[in-house]
C-alpha distance (Angstrom), angle and dihedral (degrees) to the residues before:
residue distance angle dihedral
X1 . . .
X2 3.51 . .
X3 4.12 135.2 .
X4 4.10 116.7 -142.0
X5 3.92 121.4 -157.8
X6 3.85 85.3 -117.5
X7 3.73 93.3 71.0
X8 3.92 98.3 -97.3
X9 3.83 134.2 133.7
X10 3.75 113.4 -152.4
X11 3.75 111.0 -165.3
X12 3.71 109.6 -163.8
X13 4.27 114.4 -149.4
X14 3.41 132.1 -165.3
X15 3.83 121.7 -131.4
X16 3.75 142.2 157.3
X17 3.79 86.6 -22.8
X18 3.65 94.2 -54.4
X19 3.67 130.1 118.1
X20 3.80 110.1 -136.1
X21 4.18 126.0 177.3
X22 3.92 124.2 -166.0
X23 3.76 122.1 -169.2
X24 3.73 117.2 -130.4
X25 3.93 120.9 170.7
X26 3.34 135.8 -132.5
X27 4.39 121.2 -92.2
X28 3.97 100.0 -104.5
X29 3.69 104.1 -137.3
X30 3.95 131.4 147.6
X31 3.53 107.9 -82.1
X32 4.08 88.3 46.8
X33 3.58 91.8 53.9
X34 3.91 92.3 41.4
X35 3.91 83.7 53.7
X36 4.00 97.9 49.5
X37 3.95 103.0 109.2
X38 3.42 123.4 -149.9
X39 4.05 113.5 -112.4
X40 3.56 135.9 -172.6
X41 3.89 95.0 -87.9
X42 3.84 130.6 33.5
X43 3.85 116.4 -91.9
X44 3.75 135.5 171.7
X45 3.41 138.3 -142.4
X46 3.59 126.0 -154.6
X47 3.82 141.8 -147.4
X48 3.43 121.5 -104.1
X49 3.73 92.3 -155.8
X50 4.13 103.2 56.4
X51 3.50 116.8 21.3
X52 3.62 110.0 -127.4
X53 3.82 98.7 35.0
X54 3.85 109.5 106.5
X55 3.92 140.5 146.3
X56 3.59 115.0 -114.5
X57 3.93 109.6 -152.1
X58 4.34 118.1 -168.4
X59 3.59 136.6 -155.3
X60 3.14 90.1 -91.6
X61 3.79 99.6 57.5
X62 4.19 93.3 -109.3
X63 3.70 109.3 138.9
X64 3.70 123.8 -156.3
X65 4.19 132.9 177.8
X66 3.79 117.6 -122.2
X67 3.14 141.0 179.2
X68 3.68 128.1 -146.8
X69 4.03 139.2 -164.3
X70 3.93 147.8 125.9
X71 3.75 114.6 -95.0
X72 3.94 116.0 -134.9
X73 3.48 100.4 49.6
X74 3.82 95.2 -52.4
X75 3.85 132.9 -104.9
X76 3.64 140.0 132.1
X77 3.74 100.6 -54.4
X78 4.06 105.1 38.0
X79 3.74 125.2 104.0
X80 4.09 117.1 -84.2
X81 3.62 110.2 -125.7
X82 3.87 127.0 -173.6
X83 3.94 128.2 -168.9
X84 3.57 118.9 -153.2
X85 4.09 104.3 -135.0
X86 3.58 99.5 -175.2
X87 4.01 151.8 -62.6
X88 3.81 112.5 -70.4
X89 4.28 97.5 -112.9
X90 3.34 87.8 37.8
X91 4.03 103.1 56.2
X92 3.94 113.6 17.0
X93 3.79 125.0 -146.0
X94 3.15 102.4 -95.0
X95 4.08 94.8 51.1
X96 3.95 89.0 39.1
X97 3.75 91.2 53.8
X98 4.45 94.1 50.2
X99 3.63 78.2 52.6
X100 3.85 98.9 53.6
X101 3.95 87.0 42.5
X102 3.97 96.0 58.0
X103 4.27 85.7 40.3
X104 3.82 95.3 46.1
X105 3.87 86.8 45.0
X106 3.53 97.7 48.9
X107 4.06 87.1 51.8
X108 3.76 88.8 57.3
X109 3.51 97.5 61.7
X110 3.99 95.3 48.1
X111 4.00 102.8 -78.0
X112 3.68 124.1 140.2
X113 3.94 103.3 -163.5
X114 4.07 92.0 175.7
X115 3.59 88.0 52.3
X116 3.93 95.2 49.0
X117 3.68 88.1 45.8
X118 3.72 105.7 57.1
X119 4.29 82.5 45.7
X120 3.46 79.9 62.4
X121 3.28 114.3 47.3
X122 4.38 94.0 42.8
X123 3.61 75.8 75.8
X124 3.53 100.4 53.9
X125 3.84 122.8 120.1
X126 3.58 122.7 -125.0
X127 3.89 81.5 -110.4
X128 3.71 102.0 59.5
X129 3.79 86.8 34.6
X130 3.86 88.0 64.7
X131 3.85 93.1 44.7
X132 4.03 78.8 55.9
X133 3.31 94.8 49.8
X134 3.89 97.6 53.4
X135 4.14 89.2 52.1
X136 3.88 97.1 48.2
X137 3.93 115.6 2.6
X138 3.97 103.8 50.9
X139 4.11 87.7 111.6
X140 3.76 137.4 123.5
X141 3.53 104.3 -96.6
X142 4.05 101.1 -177.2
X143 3.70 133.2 20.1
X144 4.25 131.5 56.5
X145 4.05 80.7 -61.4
X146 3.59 99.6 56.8
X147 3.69 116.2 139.0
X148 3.90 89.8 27.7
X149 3.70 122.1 114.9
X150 3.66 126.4 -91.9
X151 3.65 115.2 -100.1
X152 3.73 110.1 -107.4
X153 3.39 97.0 -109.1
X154 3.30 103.0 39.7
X155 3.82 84.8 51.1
X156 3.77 94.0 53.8
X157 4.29 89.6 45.8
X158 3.74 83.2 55.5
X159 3.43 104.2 50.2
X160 3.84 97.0 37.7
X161 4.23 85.4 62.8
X162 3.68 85.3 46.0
X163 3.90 92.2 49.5
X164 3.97 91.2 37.5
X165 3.92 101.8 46.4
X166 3.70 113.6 19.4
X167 3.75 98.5 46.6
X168 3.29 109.3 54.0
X169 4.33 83.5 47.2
X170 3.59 104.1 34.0
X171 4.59 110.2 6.1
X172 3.73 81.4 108.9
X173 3.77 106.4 52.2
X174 4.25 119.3 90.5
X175 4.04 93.4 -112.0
X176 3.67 82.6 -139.5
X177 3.89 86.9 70.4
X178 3.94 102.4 47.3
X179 3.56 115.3 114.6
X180 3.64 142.4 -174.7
X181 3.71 93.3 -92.9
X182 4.18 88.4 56.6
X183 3.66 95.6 45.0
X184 4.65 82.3 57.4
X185 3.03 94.7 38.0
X186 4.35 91.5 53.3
X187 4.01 87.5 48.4
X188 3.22 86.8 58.0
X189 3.73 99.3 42.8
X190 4.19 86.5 50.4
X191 3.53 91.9 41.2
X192 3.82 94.3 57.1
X193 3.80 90.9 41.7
X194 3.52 114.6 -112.7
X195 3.83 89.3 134.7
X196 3.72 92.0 52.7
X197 3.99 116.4 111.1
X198 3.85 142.4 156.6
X199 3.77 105.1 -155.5
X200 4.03 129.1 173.6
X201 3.63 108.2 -126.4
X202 4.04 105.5 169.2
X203 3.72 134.9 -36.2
X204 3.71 119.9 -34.1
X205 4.24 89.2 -5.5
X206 3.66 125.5 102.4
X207 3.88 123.0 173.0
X208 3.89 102.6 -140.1
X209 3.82 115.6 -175.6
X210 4.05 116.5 -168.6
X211 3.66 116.3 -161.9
X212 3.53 124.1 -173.3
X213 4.02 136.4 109.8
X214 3.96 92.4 -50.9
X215 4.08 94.1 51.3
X216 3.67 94.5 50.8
X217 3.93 96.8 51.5
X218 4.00 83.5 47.7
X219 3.93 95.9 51.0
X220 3.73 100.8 33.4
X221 4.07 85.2 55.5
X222 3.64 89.3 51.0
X223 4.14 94.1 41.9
X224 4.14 79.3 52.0
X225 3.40 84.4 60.8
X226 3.37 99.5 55.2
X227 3.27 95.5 47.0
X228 3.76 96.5 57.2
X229 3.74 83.3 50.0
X230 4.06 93.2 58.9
X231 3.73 91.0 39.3
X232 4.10 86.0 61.5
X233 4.35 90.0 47.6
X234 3.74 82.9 49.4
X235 3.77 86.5 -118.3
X236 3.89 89.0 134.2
X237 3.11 133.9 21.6
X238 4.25 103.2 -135.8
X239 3.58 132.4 0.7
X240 3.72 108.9 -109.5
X241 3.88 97.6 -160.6
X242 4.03 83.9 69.0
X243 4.09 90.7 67.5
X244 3.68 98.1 28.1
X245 4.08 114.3 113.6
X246 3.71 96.2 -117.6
X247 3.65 149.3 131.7
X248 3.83 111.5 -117.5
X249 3.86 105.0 159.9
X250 4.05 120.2 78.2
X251 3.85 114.5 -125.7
X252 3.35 111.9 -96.0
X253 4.32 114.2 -89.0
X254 3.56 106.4 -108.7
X255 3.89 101.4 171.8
X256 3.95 121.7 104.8
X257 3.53 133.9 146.4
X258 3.78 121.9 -98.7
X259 3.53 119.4 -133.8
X260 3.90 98.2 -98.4
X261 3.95 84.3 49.2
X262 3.68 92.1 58.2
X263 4.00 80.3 49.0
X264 3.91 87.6 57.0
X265 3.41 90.2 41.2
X266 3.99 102.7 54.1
X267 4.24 86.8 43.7
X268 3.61 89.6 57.9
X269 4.17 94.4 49.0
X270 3.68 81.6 44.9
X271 3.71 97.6 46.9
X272 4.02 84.1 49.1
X273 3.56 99.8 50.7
X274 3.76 88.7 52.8
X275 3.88 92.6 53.7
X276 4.03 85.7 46.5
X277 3.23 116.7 -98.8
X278 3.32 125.9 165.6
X279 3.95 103.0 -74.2
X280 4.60 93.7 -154.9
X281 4.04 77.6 66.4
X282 3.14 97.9 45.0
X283 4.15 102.5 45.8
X284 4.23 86.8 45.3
X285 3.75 87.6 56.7
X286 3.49 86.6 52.1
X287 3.46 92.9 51.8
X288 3.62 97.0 51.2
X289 3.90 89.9 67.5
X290 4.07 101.2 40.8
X291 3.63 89.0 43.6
X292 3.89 113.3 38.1
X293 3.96 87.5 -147.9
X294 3.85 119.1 147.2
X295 4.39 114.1 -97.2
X296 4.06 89.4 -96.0
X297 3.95 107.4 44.2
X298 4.17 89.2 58.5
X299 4.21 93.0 32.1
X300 4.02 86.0 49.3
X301 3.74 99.6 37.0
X302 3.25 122.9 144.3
X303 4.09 134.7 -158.5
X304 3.85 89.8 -128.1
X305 3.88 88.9 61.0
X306 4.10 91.2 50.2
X307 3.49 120.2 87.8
X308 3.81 106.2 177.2
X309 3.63 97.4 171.4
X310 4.12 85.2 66.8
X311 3.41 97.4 38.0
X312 4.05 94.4 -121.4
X313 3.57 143.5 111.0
X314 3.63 109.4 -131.8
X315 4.46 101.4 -161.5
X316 3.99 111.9 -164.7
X317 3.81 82.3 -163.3
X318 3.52 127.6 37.1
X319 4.10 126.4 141.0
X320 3.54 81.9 -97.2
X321 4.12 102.2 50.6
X322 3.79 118.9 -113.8
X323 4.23 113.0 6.1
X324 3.42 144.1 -173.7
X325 4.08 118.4 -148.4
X326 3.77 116.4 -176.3
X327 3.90 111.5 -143.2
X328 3.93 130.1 -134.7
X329 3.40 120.7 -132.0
X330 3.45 97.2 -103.8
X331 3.87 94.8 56.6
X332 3.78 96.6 46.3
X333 4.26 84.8 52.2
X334 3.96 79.5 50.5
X335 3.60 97.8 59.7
X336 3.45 98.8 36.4
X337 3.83 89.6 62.0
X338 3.91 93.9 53.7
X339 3.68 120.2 89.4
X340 4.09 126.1 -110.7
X341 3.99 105.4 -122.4
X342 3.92 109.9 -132.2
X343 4.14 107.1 -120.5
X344 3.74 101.2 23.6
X345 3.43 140.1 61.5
X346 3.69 105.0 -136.9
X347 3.61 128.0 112.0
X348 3.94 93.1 -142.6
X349 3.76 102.9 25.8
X350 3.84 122.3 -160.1
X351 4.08 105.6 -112.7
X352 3.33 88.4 -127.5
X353 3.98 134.7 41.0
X354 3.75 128.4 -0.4
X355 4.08 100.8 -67.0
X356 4.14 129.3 79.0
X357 3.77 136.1 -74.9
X358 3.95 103.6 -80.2
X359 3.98 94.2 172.3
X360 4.10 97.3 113.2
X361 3.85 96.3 107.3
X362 4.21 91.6 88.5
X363 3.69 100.8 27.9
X364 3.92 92.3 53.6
X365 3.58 92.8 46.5
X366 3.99 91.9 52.7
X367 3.84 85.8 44.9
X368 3.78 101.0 54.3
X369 3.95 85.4 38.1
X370 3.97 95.5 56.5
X371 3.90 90.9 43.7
X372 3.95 95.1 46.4
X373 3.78 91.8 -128.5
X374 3.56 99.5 135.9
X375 3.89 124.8 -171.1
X376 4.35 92.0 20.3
X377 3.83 113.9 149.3
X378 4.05 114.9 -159.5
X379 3.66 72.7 -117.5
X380 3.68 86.2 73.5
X381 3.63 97.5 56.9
X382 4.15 86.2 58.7
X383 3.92 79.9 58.0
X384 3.36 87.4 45.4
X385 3.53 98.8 63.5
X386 3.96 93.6 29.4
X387 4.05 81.8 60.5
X388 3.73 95.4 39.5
X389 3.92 84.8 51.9
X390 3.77 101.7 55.5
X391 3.87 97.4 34.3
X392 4.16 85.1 63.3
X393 3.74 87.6 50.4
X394 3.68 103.0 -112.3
X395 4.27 107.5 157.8
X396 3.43 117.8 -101.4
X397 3.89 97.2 -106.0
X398 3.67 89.7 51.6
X399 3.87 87.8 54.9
X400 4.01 92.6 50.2
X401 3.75 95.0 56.1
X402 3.50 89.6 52.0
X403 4.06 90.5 52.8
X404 3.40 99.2 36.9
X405 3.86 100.6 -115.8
X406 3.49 121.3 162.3
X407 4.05 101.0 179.0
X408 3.92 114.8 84.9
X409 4.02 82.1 -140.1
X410 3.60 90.3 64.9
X411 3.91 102.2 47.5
X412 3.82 126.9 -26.6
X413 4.37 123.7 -68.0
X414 3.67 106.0 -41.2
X415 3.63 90.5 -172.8
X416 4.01 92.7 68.5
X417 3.50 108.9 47.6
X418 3.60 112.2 100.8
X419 3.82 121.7 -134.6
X420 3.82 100.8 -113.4
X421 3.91 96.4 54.4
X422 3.77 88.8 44.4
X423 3.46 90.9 48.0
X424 3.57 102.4 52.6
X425 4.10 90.7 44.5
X426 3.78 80.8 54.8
X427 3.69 94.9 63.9
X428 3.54 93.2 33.5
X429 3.77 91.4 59.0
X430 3.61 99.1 44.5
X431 4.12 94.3 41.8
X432 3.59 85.4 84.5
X433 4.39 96.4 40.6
X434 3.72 79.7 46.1
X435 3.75 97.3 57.6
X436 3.80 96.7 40.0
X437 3.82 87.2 50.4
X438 3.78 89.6 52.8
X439 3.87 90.3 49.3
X440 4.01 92.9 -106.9
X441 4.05 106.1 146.8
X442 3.83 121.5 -163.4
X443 3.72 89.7 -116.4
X444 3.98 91.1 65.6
X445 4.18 82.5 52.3
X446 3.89 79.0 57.2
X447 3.35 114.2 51.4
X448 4.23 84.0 45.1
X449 3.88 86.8 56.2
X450 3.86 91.3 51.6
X451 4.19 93.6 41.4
X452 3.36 90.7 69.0
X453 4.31 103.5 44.2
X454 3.57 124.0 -165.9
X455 3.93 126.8 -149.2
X456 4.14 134.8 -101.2
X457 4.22 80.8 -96.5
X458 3.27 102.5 53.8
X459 4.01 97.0 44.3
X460 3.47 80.0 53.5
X461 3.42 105.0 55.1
X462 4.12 79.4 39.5
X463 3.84 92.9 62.6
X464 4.19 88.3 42.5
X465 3.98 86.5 61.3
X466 3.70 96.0 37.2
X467 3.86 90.9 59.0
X468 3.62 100.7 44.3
X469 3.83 90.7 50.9
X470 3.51 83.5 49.3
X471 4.04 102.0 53.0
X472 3.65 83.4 50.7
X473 3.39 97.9 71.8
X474 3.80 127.9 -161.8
X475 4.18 135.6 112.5
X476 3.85 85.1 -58.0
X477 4.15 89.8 59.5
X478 3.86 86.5 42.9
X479 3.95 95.8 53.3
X480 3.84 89.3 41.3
X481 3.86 103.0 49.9
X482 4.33 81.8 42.2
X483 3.54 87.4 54.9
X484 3.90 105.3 43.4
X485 4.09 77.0 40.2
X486 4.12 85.3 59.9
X487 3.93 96.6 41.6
X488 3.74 94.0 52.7
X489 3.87 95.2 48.2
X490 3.53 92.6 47.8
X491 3.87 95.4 43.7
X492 3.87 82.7 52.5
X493 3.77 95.6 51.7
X494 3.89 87.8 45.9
X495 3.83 87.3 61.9
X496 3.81 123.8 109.3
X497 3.32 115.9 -111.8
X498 3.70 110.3 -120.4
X499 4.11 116.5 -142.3
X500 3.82 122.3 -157.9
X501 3.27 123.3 -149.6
């Protein structure tokens, strides 16, 4: 007997001198599907108890129940059909093998399921294509996590625009029929806001749905999506948003805060915390902007993810998987000032239940309100810092390991930069958020500068060094000519103005 990587026995017999093998399976049961690892290339393994019914296990580790046979009464020459049964999670074993039995059995007498199935779903509305969508199609389809589930919320944001925009324009319409000239015409629709709404549903809960330019880029990416999706069941035969004339990419953010805005900013968090307000609020906001990290890895942070000896925040969960995050100074003083919670392991611990604070709606809006920066997004403070990063002439890379970006399109090769260097560019970046937070100017830096004087030899010898660091050339040479640059504008703006008579 012997046991092949694909999931086969081979039992070898012995008989009238010849040396014959039959393949037999193994019984697909729980704890053999709970054991199937992922590898580097898809596999399968079948059942030993109906042929045809197998577990088919991706890359990525997502396990789904097929079953496979030859239409037209089988044999060599007929076409190879396979019926997807159902995610493993979703349908157990036991319920995905009952289902294989009544497919398998139905094939014996002359059925072709496969074949009855992709009849039925060319005929499937853009409606009940959606509802098929949400059970089997809410996956990564690009990107180091493709294959992967959705994120839960991300999956509900999706479907919600889905639900919102393209039914009440298109839930009618056979998907098979949809053009190119439908999927314009829709943007346009959404864009002009005939989908929009504000509806009561309950007590205390609205639905509000916004259409306008924004929506319709959002929802026609996610209807591509779809698409590309029914294309793969066969369902339709192209994806029409691919030839449409539209817009699908978002104009690039532009807004950060300058660093007299983050001045503003910190005053008004100060201001609040000194009127009461609730201080989990206020420290997250103040992570936002010495961090760069995205609203949910600081709001959901947990002590098991900090490592303040290192200087890094090591996320289990970020929108790009697993992620390092070198820390500043200033935020690694932060958390060491904020109190561990007995019985859970967040940093900023709901007050009640077993999940995180969630209470930034008010505080934010009191923020932005107190520091006149209308319109800001914590998103904007991860700008912020991106901003702050490249305008002090840190590289590119360094700049991605302190956001967290795993595309080369976004920043430079995460995967290279080593943790010192990214480290130290982390506090040198947010030095300067850090001091306009706290309400240090560049004047006060100044007047220290002057306090302490220096004679005609040493600014000599100063101007020596200055040069030769300067011929050299390099990042170094770039931040120090920005930064003399900076100091003589601002000692020129801090001139009097002198008025003749």
């Amino acid at each position: 007997m012997v046991s092949r990587a694909d999931g086969l026995l081979w039992v070898t017999r012995i008989g009238w001198g010849v040396s014959m093998r039959k393949r037999t399976g193994i019984f697909l049961t729980k704890t053999i599907v709970d054991a199937a690892e992922k590898r580097d290339r898809r596999y399968h393994l079948w059942d030993s108890e109906y042929a045809g019914f197998g577990l088919r296990v991706e890359p990525s580790g997502v396990k789904t129940f097929i079953a496979k046979y030859r239409a037209n009464g089988g044999g060599r020459t007929a076409a190879q059909r396979v019926v997807t049964i159902g995610r493993f999670g979703t349908v157990t074993a036991d319920q995905a093998r009952k289902q294989a039995k009544k497919i398998l059995g139905g094939v014996a007498v002359g059925d072709d399921p496969a074949a009855e199935l992709q009849v039925k779903r060319r005929e499937m509305t853009m409606a009940a294509l959606i509802d098929f969508y949400e059970e089997k199609g809410c996956i990564i389809q690009r990107g180091r996590r493709q294959g992967e589930p959705m994120k839960l919320r991300t999956k509900a944001y999706t479907l919600a625009r889905l639900r919102h925009h393209v039914l009440p324009l298109l839930g009618h319409r056979r998907a098979s029929e949809i053009n190119a000239g439908d999927i314009e015409a829709f943007v346009a629709d959404v864009t002009a806001g005939k989908t929009a709404r504000d509806v009561k549903v309950g007590p205390r809960k609205r639905i509000i749905v916004r259409g306008g330019d924004g929506a319709a880029r959002k929802v026609v990416r996610d209807l591509s999506a779809v698409f590309s999706f029914a294309r793969r069941h066969e369902i339709v035969p192209r994806n029409p948003c691919e030839t449409a004339a539209i817009r699908k990419t978002d104009s690039p953010k532009q807004r950060f805060l300058t660093l007299d805005e983050v001045t503003r900013f910190g005053a008004a968090l100060d201001e609040l915390e000194q009127k009461g307000a609730n201080l989990k609020a206020l420290n997250i906001a103040r992570l936002w902007v010495l961090t760069g990290c995205r609203r949910d890895e600081i709001a959901g942070l947990k002590w098991s993810e900090v490592d303040l000896e290192e200087g890094i925040l090591q996320l289990d969960d970020s929108k790009t998987g697993k992620s390092i995050r070198p820390l500043g100074a200033a935020a690694v003083a932060l958390l060491k000032s904020i109190h561990k919670q007995e019985g859970t392991d967040f940093v900023f611990p709901a007050a009640r239940g077993d999940g995180h604070f969630q209470g930034m709606k008010s505080v934010w809006s009191k923020a932005i309100q107190i520091a006149e920066l209308p319109g800001i997004t914590p998103h904007t403070l991860r700008h912020t810092v991106g901003s702050t990063s490249i305008s002090t002439g840190e590289a590119l890379a360094l700049t991605g390991a302190i956001l967290g970006h795993a595309n080369h399109r976004s920043t430079a090769i995460y995967a290279h930069v080593q943790l010192e260097p990214s480290r130290k560019a982390a506090n040198r970046v947010t030095k300067k958020i850090a001091d306009a937070l706290a309400g240090k100017s560049a004047s006060d830096k100044r007047v220290k500068g002057k306090a302490r004087g220096h004679s005609q030899r040493d600014d000599g010898e100063l101007i020596r060094l200055l040069t030769a660091r300067l011929a050299e050339g390099g990042p170094d040479a770039t931040r120090l000519r920005q930064a003399i640059s900076e100091t003589i504008a601002n000692e020129r703006r801090d001139e009097p103005t002198v008025l003749s008579e």
